[in-house]
Kinemage of the C-alpha trace (Angstrom):
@kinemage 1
@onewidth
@group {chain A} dominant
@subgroup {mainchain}
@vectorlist {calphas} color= white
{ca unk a 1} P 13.565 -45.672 -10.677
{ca unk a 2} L 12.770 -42.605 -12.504
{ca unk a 3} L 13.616 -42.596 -16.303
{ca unk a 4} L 13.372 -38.335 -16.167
{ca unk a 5} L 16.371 -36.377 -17.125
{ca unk a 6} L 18.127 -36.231 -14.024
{ca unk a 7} L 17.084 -32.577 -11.387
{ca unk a 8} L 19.954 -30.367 -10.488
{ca unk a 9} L 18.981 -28.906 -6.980
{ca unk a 10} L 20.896 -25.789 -7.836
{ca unk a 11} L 19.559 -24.795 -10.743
{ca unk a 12} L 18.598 -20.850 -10.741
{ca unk a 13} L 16.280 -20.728 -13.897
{ca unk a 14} L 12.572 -20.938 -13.287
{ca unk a 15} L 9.798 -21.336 -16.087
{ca unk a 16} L 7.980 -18.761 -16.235
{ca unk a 17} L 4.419 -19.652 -16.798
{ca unk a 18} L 1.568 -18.196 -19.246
{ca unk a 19} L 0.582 -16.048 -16.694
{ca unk a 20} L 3.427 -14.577 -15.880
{ca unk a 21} L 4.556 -13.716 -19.180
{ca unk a 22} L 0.792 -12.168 -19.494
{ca unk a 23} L 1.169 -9.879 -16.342
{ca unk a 24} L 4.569 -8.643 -17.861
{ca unk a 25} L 2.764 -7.910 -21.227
{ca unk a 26} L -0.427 -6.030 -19.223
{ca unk a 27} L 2.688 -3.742 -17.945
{ca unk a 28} L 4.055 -3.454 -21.322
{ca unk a 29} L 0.481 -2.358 -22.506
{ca unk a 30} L -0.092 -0.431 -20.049
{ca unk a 31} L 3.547 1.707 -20.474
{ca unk a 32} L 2.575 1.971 -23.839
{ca unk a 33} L -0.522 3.735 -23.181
{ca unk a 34} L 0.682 6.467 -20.718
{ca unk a 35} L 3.529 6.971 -23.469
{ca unk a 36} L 6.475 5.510 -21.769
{ca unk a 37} L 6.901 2.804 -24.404
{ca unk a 38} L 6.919 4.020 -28.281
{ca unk a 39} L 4.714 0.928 -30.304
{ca unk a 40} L 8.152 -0.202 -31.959
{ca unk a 41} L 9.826 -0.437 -28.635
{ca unk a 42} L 6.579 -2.255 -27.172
{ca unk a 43} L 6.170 -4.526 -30.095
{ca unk a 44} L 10.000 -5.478 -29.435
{ca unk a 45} L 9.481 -5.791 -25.452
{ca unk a 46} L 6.092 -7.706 -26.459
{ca unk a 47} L 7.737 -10.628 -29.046
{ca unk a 48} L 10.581 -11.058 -25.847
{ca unk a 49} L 8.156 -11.431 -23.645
{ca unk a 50} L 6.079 -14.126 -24.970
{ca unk a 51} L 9.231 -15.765 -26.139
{ca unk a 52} L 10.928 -15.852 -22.836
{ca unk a 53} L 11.003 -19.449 -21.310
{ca unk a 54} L 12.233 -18.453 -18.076
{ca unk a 55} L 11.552 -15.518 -14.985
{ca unk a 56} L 15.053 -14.324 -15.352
{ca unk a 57} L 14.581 -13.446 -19.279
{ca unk a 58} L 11.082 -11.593 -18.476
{ca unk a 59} L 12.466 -9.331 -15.380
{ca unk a 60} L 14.580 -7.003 -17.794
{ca unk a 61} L 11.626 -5.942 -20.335
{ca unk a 62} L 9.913 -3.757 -17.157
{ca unk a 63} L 13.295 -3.165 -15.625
{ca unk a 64} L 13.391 0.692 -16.796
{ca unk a 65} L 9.685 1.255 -16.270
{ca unk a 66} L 8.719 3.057 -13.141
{ca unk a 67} L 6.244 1.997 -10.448
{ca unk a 68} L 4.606 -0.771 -12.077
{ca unk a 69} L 2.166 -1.435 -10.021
{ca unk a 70} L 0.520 2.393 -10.348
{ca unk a 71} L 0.938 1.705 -14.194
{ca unk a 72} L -1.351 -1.247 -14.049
{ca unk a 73} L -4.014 0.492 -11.877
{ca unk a 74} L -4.436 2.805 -14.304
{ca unk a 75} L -5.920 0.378 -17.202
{ca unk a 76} L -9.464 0.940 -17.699
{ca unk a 77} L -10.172 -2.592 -16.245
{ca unk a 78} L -8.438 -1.697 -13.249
{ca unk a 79} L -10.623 1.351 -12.790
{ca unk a 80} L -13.512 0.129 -13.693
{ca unk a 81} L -12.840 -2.926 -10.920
{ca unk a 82} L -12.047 -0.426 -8.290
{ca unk a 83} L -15.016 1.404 -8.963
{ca unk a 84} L -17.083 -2.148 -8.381
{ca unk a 85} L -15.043 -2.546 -5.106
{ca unk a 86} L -15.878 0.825 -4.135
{ca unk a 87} L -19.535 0.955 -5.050
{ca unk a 88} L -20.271 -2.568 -3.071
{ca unk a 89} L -18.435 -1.006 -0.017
{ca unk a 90} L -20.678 2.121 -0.244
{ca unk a 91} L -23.544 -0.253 -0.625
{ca unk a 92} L -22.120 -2.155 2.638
{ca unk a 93} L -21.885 1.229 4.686
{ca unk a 94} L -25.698 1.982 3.716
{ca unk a 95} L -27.064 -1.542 4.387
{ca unk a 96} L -24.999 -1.216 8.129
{ca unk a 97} L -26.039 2.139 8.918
{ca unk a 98} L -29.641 1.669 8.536
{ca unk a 99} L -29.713 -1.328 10.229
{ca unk a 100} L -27.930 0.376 13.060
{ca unk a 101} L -30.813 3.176 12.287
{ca unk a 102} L -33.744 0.845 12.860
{ca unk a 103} L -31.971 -0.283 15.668
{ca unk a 104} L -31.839 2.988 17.885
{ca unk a 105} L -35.783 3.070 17.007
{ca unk a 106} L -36.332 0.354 18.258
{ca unk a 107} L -34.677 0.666 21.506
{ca unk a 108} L -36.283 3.945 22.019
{ca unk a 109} L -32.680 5.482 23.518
{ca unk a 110} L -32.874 9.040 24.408
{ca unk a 111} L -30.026 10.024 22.260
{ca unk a 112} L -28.871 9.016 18.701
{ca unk a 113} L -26.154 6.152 19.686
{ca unk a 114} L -25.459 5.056 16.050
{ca unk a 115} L -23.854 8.300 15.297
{ca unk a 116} L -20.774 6.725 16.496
{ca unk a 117} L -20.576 3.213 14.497
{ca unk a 118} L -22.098 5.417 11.438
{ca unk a 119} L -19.059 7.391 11.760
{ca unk a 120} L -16.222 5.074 11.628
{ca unk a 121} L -18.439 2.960 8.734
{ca unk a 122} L -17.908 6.891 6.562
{ca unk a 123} L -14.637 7.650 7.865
{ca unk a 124} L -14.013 4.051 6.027
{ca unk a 125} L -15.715 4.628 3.336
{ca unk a 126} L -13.549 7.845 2.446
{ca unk a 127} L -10.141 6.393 3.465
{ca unk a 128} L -11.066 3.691 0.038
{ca unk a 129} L -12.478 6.486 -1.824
{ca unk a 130} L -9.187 8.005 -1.255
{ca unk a 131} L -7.213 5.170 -1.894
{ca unk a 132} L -8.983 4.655 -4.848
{ca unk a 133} L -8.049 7.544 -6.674
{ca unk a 134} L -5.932 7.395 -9.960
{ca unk a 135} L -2.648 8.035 -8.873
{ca unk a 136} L -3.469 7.752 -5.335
{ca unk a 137} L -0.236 6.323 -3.143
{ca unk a 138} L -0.823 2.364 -3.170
């Protein structure tokens, strides 16, 4: 008893929501800013973009542009949000090893067991640091 326009099940064009068409535009930015995109050919890509009703319509403004995903890590926000990440896990790897510290005083071992967890906590540590880096493989 619905009094909708009737659904095709087959129908191959999606909306494409706000968010979507923001996450193109952040790419479109973002080629823009490493020089990819000249601010006439952005400004084109940008009006298409928000204009596009559907995923299909959206999929062709980043079609030339490589790696998209490296392109968006390098906006400043990106950065700086990696850096946060990064700092709390080097906070995390502190916290841990002196616990583990306090620990070995306490149990009054003969040798210096946390070396080991302490290790693998670094070793950690450096693999993000690493990964972190601008340009860094994903």
């Amino acid at each position: 008893m619905s009094t909708g326009p009737p659904m095709s099940t087959t129908t191959t064009e999606i909306r494409a929501s706000d968010a979507e068409r923001e996450h193109v535009a952040r790419i479109l930015r973002a080629a823009t800013g490493t020089g990819l995109l000249s601010l006439a050919e952005v400004e084109e890509r940008l009006s298409a973009c928000y204009a596009a009703r559907y995923r299909h319509e959206l999929q062709p403004l980043t079609a030339d542009l490589p790696d998209t995903r490296r392109l968006l890590a390098q906006t400043p926000q990106a950065r700086q949000a990696t850096r946060r990440r990064l700092g709390g896990h080097a906070a995390l790897v502190a916290v841990l090893a002196a616990l583990l510290i306090v620990a070995w005083a306490i149990s009054e071992a003969p040798f210096f067991w946390p070396v080991w967890p302490i290790a693998f906590l670094v070793f950690g540590l450096f693999r993000h640091a690493r990964r972190a880096r601008p340009g860094a493989p994903a």
